[in-house]
N, C-alpha and C positions, 0 to 999 in steps of 0.2 A: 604607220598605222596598219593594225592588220582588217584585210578587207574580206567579208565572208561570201563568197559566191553560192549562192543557193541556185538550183535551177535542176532541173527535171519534174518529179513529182506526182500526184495523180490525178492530174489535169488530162484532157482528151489531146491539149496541145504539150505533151509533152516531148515530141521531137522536135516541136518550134522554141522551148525552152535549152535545147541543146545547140539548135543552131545560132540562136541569140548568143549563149555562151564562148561557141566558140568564136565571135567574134571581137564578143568583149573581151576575151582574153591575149587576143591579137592586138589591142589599143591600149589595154593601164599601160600606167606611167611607174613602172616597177621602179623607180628610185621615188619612190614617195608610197607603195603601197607591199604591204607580204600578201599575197593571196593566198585563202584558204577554200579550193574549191569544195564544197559542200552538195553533193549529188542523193537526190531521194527517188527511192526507188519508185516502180507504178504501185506498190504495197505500200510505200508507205515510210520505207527506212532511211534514215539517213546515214550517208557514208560519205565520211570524210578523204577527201583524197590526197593527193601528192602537193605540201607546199610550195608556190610559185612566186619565186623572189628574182625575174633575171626572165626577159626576153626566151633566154635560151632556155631554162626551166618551162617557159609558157610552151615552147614547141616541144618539148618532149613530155608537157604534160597533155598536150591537145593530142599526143599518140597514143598516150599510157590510161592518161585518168577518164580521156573523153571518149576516145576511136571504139576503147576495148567497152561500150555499153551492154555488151551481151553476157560478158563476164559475172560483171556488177549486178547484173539483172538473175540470173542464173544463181549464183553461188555468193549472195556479200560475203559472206566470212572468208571466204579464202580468193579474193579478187584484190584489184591494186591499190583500197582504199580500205581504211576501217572505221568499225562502226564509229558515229560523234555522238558524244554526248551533250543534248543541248545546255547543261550545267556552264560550259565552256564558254555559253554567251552569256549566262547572267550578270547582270549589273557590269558589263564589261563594256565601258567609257573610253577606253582607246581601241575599240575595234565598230567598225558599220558592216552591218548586212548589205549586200543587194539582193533581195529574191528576185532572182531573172526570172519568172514562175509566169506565163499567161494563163488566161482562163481560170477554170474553176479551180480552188485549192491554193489558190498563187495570188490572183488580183482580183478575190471578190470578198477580199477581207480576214479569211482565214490563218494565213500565214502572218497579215499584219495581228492579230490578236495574239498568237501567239507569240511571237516580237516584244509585245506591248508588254505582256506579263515578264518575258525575259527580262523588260528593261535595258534595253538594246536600241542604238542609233539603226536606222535601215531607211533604206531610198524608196523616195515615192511615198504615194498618197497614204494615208491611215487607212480607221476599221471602216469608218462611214464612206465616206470617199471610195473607197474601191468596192463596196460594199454596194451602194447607189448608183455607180457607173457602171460596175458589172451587170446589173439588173436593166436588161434597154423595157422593162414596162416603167419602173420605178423611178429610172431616169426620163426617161419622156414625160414624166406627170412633173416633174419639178421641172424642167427647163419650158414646159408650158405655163407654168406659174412664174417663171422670169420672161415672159415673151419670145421666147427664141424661133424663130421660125422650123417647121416640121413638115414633112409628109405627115398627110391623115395616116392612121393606124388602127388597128384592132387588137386589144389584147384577149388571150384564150386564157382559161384555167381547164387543169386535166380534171378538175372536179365537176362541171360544166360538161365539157366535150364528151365525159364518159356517159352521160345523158344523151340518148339516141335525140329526146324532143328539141333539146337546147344547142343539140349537137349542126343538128337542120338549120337551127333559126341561125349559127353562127355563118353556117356556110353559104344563107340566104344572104346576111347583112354582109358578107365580103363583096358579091355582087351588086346591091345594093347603097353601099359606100363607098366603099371603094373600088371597085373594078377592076378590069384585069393589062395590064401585066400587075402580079403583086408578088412579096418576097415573103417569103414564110420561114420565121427563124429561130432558133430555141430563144427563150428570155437570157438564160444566162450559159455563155458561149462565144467562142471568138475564134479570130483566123478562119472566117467563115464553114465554119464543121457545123452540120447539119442544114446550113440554109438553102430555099429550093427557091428558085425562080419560078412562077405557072403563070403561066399565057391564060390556062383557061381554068372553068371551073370544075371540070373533069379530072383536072389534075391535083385538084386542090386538097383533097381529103389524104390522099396519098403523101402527100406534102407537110399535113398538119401530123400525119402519124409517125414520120419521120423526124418530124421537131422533138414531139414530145417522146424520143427513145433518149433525148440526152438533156430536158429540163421540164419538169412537171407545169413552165409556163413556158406561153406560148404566144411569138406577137407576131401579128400580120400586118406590112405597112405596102402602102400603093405604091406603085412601081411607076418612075417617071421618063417617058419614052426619052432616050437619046440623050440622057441625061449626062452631063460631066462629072466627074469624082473629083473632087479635091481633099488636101487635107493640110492642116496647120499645127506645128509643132508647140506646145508650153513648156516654158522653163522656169522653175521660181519657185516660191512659197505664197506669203501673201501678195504681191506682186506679181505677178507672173509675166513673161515677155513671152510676145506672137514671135514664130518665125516669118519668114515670108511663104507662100503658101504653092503647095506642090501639084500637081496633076498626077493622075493615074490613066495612063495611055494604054488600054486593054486594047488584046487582040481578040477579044470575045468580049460577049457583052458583060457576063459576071466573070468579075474578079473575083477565081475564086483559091482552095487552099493549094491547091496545086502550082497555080501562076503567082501565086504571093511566094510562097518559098520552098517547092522545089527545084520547076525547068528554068525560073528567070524569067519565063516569054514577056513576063510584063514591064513596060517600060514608063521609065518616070520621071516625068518631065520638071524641072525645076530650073526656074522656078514656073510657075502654071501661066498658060498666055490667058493675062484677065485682066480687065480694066481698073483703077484705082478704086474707084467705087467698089467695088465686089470685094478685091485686097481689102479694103476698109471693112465691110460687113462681116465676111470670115474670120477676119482678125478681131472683133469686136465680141464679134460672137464666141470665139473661141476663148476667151478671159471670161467672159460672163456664164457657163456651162462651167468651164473649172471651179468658179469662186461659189457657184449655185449649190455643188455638189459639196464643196469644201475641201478640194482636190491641193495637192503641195508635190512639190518636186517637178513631176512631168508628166504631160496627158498628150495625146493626141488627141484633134477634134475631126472629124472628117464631116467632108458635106456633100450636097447634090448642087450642082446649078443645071437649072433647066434652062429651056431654050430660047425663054424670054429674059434669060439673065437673072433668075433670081435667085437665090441659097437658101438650103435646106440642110439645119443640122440630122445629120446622120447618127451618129455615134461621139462619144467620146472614150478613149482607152486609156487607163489609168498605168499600165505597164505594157507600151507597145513594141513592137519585135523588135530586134536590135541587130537579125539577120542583113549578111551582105546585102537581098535584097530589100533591105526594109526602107520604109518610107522616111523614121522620125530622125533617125540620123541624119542623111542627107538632106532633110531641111534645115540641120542648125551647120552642117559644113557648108550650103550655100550662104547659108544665114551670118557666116564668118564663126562656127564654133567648132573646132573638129573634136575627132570624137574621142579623145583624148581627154582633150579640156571637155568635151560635154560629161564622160562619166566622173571629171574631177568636181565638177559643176554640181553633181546628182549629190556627190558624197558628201561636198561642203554644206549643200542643201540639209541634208539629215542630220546632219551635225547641229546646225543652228536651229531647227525646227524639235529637236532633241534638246538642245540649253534651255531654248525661250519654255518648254512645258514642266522643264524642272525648275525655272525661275516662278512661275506660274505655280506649281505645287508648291513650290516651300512660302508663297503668299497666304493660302487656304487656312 
């Protein structure tokens, strides 16, 4: 089967889209898959690169098609890949996508519409699904309508904030609500790019001007002193299966893009020292945000437990990092899935969730 490797793009995280890459390319199972990596530039273009059928093709393509990104970025016409033309995927039933893609552009729905119209298998959630989870104000309002537990929050609109009077009354009711420490973060954005931590409220307007340079919304959520981070991997379609659930062992208090994937400093504990109870809640919790959103393939759910032991969903990621040091892997290799069979897992996924809606259309 040929398998489409999408990943760059003009997403803010597009060097976490590469390092995701090159890792998945270090794990297919190249006697069941031909890889065709598929690189887009921060413009916008896509280029086809060097076909990977052989271990040995993936290392001299992770020199050629991946190392050399400045080439590709500089000059596509004359670099080591040519242009694709997306004709190549239509209606084309023996090949799956994976858009390795995070953030905007990749997993908030975009890339899956385009997909959709190709009529192409591809991994991971739909238009709505990534669409809904990308969004942390529009995700918060639906998993508060399924009960899931939360920090309080406040969502901003730049329409609002551009208002000096409304402006005041927001950064009244931050103090007011919710208090401070609190995290200030675009609505739609990930691999923590743009979020600011403020102790105080002095810092706060700074903070809020800073979000909105990379999402016209804007959510402020309470910061919960000495909090724990965990997180829990989903695999599946309508069913979905918990991992068991991981710890985030900062050597600072935010985790932020730097200690997620470039120096490593952060370390991560799996599986997380937490009591059954809590395992039970997180893992509960973390199928019910999937199934809420309408998410398939794999999400990550991450949470807070504070210090009385209780959980807080944080986020869910509809396409989470696949970097060496990423989290969602090594919860299904503790979990007994390596990551092998996890990306075999992904692709059998979009295969079956790609039949059942053509069996579905040819009922209509």
């Amino acid at each position: 089967m040929k398998l489409y490797l999408m990943y760059g793009g003009r997403t803010v995280e597009h060097d976490v889209t590469i390092m995701s890459t090159h890792s998945a390319l270090e794990a297919i199972d190249y006697n069941k898959y031909e890889v065709i990596p598929v690189y887009i530039t921060h413009e916008g273009q896509y280029i086809k690169g060097l076909t990977i059928t052989s271990p040995v093709a993936s290392d001299q393509a992770l020199k050629l098609d991946l190392a050399d990104q400045a080439s590709w970025r500089k000059d596509p016409e004359h670099s080591l890949g040519t242009k694709f033309e997306l004709d190549e995927l239509a209606n084309n039933q023996d090949a799956v996508v994976f858009p390795m893609i995070h953030g905007t552009y990749g997993e908030d729905g975009t890339i899956q519409g385009l997909l959709e119209v190709l009529d192409v298998p591809y991994v991971g959630a739909e238009i709505r699904a990534s669409a809904v989870a990308m969004d942390k104000i529009m995700s918060k309002i639906i998993f508060d309508e399924f009960g899931i537990p939360q920090v309080p929050y406040l969502p901003v609109l730049a329409t609002d904030y551009q208002d000096a009077a409304k402006a005041d009354e927001i950064l009244a009711s931050v103090t007011t609500k919710l208090g401070f420490p609190v995290y200030v973060k675009p609505a739609n954005a990930g691999s923590s790019i743009g979020i600011t931590k403020v102790d105080e409220q002095s810092d706060l307007r700074a903070a809020i001007t800073k979000a909105f340079k990379y999402d016209n919304r804007v959510i402020i959520e309470k910061g919960i002193k000495n909090a724990r981070e965990l997180a829990v991997g989903l695999l599946g379609n309508d069913q979905p299966k918990a991992s068991i659930a991981g710890e985030i062992g900062k050597k600072q208090e935010f985790y932020d893009y730097e200690s997620k994937f470039v120096d490593g400093s952060t370390k991560l504990i799996i599986p997380a020292s937490i009591s059954a109870e809590q395992l039970a809640a997180v893992q509960k919790y973390s199928v019910l945000a999937f199934n809420a959103v309408g998410a398939s393939g794999l999400t990550r759910a991450d949470f807070f437990l504070d210090a009385d032991g209780a959980v807080y969903l944080n986020e869910i990621q509809t396409m989470p990092g696949f970097t060496k040091f990423s989290m969602y892997p090594y919860l299904w290799q503790a979990s007994g899935v390596s990551y092998p069979e996890l990306i075999d897992t992904l692709i059998n996924l979009a295969v079956e969730r790609y039949q059942a809606k053509k069996e579905i259309a040819a009922n209509l």
